[in-house]
C-alpha positions as CSV (number, residue, x, y, z in Angstrom):
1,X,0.0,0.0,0.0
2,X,2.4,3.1,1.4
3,X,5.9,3.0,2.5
4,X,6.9,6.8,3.7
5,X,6.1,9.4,6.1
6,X,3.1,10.5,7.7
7,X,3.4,14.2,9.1
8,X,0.3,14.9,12.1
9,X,-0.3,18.4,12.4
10,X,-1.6,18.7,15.9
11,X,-3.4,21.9,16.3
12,X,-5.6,22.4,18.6
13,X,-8.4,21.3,21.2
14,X,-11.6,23.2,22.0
15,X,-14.1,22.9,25.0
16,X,-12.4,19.7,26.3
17,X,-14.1,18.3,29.3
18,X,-12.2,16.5,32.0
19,X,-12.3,15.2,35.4
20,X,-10.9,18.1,37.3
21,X,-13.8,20.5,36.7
22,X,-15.8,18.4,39.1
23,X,-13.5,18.5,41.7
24,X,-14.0,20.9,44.3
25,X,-11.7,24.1,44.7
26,X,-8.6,24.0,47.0
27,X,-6.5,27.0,48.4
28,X,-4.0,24.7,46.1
29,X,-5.9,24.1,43.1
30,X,-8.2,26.3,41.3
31,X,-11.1,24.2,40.3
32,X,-11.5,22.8,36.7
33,X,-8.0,23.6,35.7
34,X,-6.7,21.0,33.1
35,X,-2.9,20.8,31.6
36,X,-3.9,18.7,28.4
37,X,-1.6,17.0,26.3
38,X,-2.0,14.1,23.1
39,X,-0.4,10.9,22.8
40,X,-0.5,10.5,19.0
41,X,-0.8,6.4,18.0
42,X,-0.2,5.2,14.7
43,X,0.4,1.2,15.3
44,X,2.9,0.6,17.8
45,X,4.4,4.0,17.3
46,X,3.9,6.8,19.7
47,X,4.3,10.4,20.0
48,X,3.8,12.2,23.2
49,X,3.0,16.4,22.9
50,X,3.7,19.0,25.1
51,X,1.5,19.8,28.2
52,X,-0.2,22.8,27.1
53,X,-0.2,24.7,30.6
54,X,-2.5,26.5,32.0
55,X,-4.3,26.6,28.6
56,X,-7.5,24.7,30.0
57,X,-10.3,23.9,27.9
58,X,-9.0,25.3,24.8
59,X,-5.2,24.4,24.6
60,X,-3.0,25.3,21.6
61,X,-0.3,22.7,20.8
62,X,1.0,23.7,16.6
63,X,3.4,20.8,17.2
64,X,4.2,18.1,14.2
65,X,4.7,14.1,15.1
66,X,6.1,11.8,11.9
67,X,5.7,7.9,11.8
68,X,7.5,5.7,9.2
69,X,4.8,4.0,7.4
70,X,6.2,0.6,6.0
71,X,2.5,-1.1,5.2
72,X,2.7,-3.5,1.9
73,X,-1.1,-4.9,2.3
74,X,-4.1,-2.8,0.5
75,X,-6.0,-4.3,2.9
76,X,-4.8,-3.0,5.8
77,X,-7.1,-0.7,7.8
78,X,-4.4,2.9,9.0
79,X,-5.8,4.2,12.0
80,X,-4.4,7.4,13.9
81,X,-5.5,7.5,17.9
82,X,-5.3,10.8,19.6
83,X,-5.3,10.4,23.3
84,X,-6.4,13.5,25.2
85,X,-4.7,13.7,29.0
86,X,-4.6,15.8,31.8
87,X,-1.1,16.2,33.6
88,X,-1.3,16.3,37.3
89,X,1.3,16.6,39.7
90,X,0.0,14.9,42.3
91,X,-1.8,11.8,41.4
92,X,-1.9,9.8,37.9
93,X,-3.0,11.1,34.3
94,X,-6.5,11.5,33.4
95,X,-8.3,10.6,30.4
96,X,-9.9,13.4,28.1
97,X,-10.9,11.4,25.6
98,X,-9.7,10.6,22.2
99,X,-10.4,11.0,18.9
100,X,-9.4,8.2,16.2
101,X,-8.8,9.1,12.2
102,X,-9.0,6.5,9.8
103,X,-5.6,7.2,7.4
104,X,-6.2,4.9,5.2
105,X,-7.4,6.9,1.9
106,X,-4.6,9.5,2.5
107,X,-2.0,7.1,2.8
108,X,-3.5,5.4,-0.6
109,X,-3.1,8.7,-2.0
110,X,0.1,9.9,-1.1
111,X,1.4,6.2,-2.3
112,X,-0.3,6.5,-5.4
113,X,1.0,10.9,-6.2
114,X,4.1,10.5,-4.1
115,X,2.8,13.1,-1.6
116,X,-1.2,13.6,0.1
117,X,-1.8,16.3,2.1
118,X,-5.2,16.6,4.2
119,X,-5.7,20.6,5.8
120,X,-6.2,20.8,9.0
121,X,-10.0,19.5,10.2
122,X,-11.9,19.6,13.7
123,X,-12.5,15.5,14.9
124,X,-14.8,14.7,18.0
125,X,-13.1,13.9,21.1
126,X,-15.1,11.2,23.1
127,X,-15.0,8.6,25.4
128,X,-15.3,4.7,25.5
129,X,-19.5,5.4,25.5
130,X,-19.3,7.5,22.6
131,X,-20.6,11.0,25.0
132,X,-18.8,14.0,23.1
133,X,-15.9,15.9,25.3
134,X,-14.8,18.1,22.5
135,X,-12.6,18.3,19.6
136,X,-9.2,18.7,18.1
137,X,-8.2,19.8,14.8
138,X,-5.1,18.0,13.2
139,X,-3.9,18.3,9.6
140,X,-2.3,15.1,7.9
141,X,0.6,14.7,5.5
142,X,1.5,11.5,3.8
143,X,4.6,11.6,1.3
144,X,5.6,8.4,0.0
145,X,9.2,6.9,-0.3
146,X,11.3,7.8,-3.3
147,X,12.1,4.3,-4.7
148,X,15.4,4.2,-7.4
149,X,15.1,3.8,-10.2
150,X,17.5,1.4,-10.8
151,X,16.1,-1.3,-8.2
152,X,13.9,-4.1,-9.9
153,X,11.8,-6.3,-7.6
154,X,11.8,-9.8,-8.3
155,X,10.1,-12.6,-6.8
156,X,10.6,-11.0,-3.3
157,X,14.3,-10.3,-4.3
158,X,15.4,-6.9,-5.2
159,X,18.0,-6.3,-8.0
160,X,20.3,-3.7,-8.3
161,X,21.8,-2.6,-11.5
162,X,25.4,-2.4,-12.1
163,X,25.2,0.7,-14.3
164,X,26.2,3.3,-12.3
């Protein structure tokens, strides 16, 4: 299908729920602050963003993650995971939401012009249940491998030519 790069634009989030706005307020901790930041998934590769302090609900990140795509079968389904988070210093992470992109067609695309580029677009941020918590807007970037000219693929086996 696609071997080459795939750029994510990450943007943006805006009116991102999370836990902390139900806690009550401390003389610490202003109630319903949130320092979001995105694990990007593509496969078994993962990205993490920066923690987009004291930005809340509507956090600005304008950072790009790349992945090696190295996918041979047409069949394969390319899906992009964007998990939402909310640094705390004084207990564990907590889930935002996430937001998954199906890549698939721009990978296809990129393979088949040598480069695919998708503008940045708003995509729903929700939970396991499906209950909306938001949205982030990412753009997406496929450019496909240069492959020489010179290299023939036979049977498996790749031949080089001598004539250079």
């Amino acid at each position: 299908m696609g071997k080459g790069v795939l750029e994510v634009h990450l943007v943006d989030a805006r009116g991102l729920s999370g836990s902390d706005f139900l806690v009550l307020a401390s003389p610490l901790l202003p109630a319903g602050k949130i320092d979001p930041y995105v694990i990007v998934q593509y496969r078994s590769q993962e990205r993490k963003s920066s923690v987009a302090r004291d930005q809340g609900r509507n956090p600005c990140w304008n950072e790009v993650f790349k992945f090696q795509i190295n996918s041979s079968a047409s069949s394969a389904q390319h899906k992009l995971i964007l998990r939402i988070m909310d640094h705390d210093n004084f207990s564990s992470d907590d889930f935002i939401g996430e937001a998954t992109i199906d890549v698939t067609d721009i990978i296809s695309l990129g393979a088949e012009h040598g480069s695919y580029h998708m503008n940045a677009a708003k995509h729903s941020v929700v939970l396991a249940d499906n209950t909306y918590h938001g949205e982030i807007k990412v753009g997406i970037t496929f450019t496909a491998a240069q492959v020489e000219e010179d290299d023939e693929e036979i049977g498996g086996w790749r031949h080089r030519s001598l004539n250079k």
